[in-house]
C-alpha positions as CSV (number, residue, x, y, z in Angstrom):
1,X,-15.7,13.5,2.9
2,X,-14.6,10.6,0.8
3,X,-13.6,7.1,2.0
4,X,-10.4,4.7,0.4
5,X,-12.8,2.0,-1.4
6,X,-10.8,-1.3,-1.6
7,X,-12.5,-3.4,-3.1
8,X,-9.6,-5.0,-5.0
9,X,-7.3,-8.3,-3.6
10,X,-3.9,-6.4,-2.6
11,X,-1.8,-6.3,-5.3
12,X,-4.6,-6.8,-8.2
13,X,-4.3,-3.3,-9.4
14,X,-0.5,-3.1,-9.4
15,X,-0.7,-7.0,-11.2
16,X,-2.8,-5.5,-14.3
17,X,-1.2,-2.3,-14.4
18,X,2.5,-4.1,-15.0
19,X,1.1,-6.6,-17.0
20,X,0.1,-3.3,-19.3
21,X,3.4,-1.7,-19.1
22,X,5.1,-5.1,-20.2
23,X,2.6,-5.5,-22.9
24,X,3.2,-2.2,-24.3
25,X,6.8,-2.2,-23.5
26,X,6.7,-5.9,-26.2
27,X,4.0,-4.2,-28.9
28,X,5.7,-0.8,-29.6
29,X,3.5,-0.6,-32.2
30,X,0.1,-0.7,-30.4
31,X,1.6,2.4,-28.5
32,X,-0.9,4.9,-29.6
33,X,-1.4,8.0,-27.0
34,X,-0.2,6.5,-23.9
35,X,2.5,6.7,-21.1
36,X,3.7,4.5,-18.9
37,X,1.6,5.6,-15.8
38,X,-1.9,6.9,-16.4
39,X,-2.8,4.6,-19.5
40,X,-1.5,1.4,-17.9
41,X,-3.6,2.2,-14.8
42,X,-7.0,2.9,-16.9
43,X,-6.7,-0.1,-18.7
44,X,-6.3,-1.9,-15.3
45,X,-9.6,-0.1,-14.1
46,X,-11.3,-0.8,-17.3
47,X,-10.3,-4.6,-16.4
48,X,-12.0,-4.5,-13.3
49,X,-15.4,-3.1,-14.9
50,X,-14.8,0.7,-13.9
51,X,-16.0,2.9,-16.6
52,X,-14.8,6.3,-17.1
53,X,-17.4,9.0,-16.5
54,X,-16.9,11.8,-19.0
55,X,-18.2,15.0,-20.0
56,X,-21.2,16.1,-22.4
57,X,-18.1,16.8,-24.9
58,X,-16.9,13.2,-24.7
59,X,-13.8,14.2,-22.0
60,X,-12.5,12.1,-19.3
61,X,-13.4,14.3,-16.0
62,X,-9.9,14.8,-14.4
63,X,-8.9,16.3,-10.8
64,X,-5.8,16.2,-8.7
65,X,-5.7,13.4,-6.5
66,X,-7.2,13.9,-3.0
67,X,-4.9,11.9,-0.7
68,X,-2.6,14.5,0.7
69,X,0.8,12.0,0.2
70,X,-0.3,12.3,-3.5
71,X,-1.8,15.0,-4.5
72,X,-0.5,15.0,-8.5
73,X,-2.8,15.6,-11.3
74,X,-5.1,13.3,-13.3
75,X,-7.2,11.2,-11.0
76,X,-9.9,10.0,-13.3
77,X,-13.3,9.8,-12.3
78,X,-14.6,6.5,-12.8
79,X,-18.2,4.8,-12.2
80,X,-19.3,0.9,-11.4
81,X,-22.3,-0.5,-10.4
82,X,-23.6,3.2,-10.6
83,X,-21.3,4.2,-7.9
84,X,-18.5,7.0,-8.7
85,X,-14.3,6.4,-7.7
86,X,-11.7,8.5,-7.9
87,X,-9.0,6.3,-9.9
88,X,-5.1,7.6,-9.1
89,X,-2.8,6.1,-11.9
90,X,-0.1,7.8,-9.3
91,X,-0.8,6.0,-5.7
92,X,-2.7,3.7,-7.5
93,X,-5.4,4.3,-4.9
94,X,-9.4,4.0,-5.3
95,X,-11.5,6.1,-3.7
96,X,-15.6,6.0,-3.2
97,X,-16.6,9.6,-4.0
């Protein structure tokens, strides 16, 4: 059974992750593979000192998001202070694993 970590002042995450849509939205030209949902949000973790936990091959590990008002696709699995989150760029929701 996982737990909702928050760990984060209210409003923190949603802060950086507009403040990455804006600066993408005013640097068109830094836009190299990225949306407007899940690559604002991982830079916004990466901000806060998560790192993402990939596979042998170098992948981001991916799974659907486990909170049942979610539940849509790429929650990142993420790692600080050797502890492992579930990251949803979605609900914008952290989650000890």
């Amino acid at each position: 059974m996982s737990i909702e970590f928050r760990n984060l002042p209210v409003g923190v995450m949603a802060k950086a992750v507009n403040e990455h849509r804006e600066y993408l939205r005013n640097n068109p030209h830094k836009r190299v593979v990225c949306d407007d949902t899940i690559t604002p949000f991982s830079s916004a973790m990466s901000s806060q000192g998560y790192k993402h936990v990939v596979t042998s091959s170098g992948c981001t590990v991916l799974s659907q998001c486990i909170h049942d008002d979610c539940r849509k696709l790429y929650s990142t699995l993420y790692e600080k202070d050797s502890v492992q989150y579930l990251g949803c760029p979605h609900c914008q929701r952290i989650t000890k694993k």
